[in-house]
N, C-alpha and C positions, 0 to 999 in steps of 0.2 A: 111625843118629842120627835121631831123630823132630821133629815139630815138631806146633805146633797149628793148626789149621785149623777155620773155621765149613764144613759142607759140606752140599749141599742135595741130597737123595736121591727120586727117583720112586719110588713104589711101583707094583707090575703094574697096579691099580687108577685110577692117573692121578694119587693125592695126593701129595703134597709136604710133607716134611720138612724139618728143619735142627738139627742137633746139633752142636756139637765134638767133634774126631775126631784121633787122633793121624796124622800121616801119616809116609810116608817118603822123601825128600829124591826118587827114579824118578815118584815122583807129579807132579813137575813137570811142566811145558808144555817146549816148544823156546824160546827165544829166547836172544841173544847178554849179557847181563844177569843174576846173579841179586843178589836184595837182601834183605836181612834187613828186613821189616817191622818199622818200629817202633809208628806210629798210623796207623789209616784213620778212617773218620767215616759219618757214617747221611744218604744222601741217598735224593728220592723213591724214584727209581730201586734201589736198594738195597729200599727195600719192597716194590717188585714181584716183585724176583728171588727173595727171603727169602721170602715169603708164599704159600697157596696157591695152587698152580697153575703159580708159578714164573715168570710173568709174560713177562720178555724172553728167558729163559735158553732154550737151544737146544738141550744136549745135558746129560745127569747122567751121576754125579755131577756138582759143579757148586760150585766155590766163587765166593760173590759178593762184593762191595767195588768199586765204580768208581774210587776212589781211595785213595792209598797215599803215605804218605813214609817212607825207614831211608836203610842204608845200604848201597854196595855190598859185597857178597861177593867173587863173580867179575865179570869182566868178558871177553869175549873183542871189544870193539868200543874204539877208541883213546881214544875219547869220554869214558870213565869209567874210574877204576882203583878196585882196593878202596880201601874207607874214605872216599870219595864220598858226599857227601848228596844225595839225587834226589829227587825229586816226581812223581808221576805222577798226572794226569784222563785220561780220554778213552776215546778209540780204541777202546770196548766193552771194556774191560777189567771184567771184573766181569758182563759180560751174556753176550757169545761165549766171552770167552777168561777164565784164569784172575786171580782178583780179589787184594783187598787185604786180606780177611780171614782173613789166615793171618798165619803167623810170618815166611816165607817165600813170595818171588815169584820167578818169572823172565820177561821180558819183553826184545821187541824193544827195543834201547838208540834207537830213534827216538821214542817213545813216551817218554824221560823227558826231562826238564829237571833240571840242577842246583838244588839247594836255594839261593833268595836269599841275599845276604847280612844278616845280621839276624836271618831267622827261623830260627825252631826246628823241627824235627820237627814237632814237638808243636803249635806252632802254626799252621805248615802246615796239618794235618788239622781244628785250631777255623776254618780258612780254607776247605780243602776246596772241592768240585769246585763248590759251592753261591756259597761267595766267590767266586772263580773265576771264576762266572758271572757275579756279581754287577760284580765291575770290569771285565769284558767291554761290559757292557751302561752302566755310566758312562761307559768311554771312547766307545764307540758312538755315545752320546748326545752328549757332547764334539767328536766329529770330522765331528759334522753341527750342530754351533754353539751348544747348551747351553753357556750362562755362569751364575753367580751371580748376577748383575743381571737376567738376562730373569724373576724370577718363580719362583714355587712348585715344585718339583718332585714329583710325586704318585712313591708307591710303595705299589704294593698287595703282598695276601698281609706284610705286612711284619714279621709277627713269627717267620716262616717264615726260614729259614736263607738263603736269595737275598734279601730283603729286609729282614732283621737287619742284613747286611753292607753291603748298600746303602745303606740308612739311616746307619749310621756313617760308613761313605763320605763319601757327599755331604753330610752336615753338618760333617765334618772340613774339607772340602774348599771350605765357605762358601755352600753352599747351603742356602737354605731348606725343609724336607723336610716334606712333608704324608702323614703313615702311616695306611694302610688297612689296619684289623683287625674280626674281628667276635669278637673273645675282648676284653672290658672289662678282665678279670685283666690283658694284657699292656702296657696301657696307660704303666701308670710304666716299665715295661721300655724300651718304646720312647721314651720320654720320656729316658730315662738314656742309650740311645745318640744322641742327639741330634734325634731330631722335635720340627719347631717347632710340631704339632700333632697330633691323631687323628681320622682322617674314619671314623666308625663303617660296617662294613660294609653295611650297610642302605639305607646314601644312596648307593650303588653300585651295588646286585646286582641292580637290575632293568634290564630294556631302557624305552626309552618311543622312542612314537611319530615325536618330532622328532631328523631325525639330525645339527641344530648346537642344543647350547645354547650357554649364555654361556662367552667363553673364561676360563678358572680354569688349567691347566697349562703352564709354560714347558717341561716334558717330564714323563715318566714311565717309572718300570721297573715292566711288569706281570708277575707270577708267577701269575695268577689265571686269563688268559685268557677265553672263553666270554663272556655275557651285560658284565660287569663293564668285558672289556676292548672291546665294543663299545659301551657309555657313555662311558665313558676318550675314548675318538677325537672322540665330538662336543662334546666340554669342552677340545679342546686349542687352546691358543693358533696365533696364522699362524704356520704356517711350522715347529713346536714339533715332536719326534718321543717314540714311543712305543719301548721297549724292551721287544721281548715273549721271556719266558724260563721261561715254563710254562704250565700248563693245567691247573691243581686246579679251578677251576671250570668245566672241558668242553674239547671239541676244534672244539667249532661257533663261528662269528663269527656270530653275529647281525646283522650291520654294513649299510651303506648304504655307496657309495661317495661322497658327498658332502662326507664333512672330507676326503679327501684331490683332491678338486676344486676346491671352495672355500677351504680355507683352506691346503692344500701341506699336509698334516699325511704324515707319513714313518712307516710301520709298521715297524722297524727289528728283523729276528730275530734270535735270539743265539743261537748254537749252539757247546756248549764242547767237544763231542767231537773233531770233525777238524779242529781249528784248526792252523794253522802254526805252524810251531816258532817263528820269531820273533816271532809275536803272543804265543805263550804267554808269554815273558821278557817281552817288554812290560808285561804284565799283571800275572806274579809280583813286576817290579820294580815297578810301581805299587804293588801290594797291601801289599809293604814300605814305601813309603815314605808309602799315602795313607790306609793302616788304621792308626788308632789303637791299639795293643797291650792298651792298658787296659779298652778298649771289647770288645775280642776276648773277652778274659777274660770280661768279664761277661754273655758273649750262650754262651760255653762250658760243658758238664758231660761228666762222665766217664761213661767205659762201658768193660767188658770185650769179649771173644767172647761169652761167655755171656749178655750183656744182649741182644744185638744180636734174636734170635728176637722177644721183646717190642717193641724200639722198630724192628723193620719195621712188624708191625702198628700201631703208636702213630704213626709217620709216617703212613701211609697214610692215618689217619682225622683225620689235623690236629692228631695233640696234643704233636707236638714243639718245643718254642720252642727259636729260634735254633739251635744248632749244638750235636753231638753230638762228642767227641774220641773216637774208639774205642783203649784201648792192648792191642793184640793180645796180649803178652806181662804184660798185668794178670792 
């Protein structure tokens, strides 16, 4: 019995491919789990591993997907029985070990969470490791004292699939949301998921001299990092915190430490890979209950296995809006 699979192959030469491939069920990995993939989704990371050179990926062949939602198959751990909906982010699934773009996975059963109650598969993966991050980085912001009433909340990169979700988020949730994009196109987009405004790229992407200006943010989730997110820091309100959760615009901080002397400004990291199991429910239960379903939709587009080689490259170069659904069995 066969199954399909994206799989990423070295050649003697050092280059990197990626085709659909039939495989057979011995192709699997070890773990105590396996699950019929139903949808994965296209995040940054997915376009490294996809692309050349193969980016985080460590040994080839090499199927990649960071994340996955179906159902179980087998199970050999008490956790899970067949017929089970699970979810899976994280734990290098899709970089070390094997990913979510196949038909079929198998995986440590610590590495999954059950599927909320409410969502779908399907919508799981328009939420994907990207939302994910994204209600990571709201609660974050929340449990260091972000309210509705303190003021503005900035979100950069925001037409970008961590700040699609954000934005819906926290405008659901009665925040005032200020979106940073440098694509004018996505502007209504963003508008439609709830920003109460657009702060054009350009009034952002530079560093300047003075490391406080005026205070404009009661928080922020930056996806931009680099030059951007050390601007960000000297425009935050006392006491206000930044959620940092990528780095499309660099891995350098240009920064001063002075907002967080003077004004307690809190640089708040997000990291969705080796989260705990109980943060992870927390988060999936938020995301059911604090994402708009309607708004998902509309920040959503389909894709098969076979799209997937073009929109790695297409992520990498910023021209993905919002959130990809991948249906592996499309």
């Amino acid at each position: 019995m066969t199954f399909k699979a994206l799989v990423v192959e070295k050649d003697d030469d050092g280059k990197t491919h990626a085709a659909v491939q039939d495989l057979t069920e011995d192709r699997l990995p070890e773990g105590e789990v396996t699950v019929a993939v139903e949808y994965s989704t296209v995040n940054y990371k997915d376009g490294l591993c996809i692309g050349p050179g193969g980016g985080l990926v460590r040994s080839y062949p090499h199927v990649p997907g960071i994340d996955f939602a179906g159902t179980v198959e087998t199970s050999d751990d008490s956790r899970y029985a067949p017929g089970d909906k699970v979810v899976l982010t994280g734990w290098r699934v899709g970089e070390a070990h094997w990913g979510g773009y196949a038909q079929k996975a198998r995986v440590k059963a610590d590495w999954l969470v059950p599927l909320p109650e409410g969502l779908t598969t399907r919508q799981a993966m328009a939420v994907g490791t990207a939302g994910f991050t994204a209600m990571l980085a709201v609660m974050a912001l929340e449990d260091h004292g972000l309210t509705p009433d303190k003021g503005e909340v900035l979100v950069t990169g925001a037409a970008g699939g961590v700040g699609s979700v954000a934005t819906a988020i926290l405008a659901n949730l009665g925040y005032t949301v200020a979106a940073v994009t440098g694509r004018p196109e996505t502007e209504g987009y963003l508008t439609d998921l709830g920003a109460a405004r657009i702060v054009p790229r350009e009034e952002l992407a530079e560093t300047v001299k003075r490391p406080l200006e005026s205070e404009s943010w009661a928080g922020c989730v930056d996806a931009v990092g680099g030059a951007m997110l050390a601007r960000v820091l000297g425009q935050m309100k006392y006491g206000a915190s930044v959620a940092a959760v990528g780095l499309a615009g660099g891995a350098d901080l240009p920064a001063k430490v002075i907002p967080f002397l003077l004004r307690g400004v809190n640089l708040l990291g997000i990291d969705s890979v080796l989260q705990p199991y109980d943060n992870r429910l927390r988060a999936w239960q938020r995301i059911s209950r604090d994402l708009p379903m309607d708004k998902l939709e509309e920040m959503a587009q389909p894709a098969t296995l076979a799209d997937l080689p073009g929109l790695g490259a297409d992520i990498l170069r910023g021209r993905v809006r919002g959130r990809v659904v991948v249906d592996v069995n499309g």
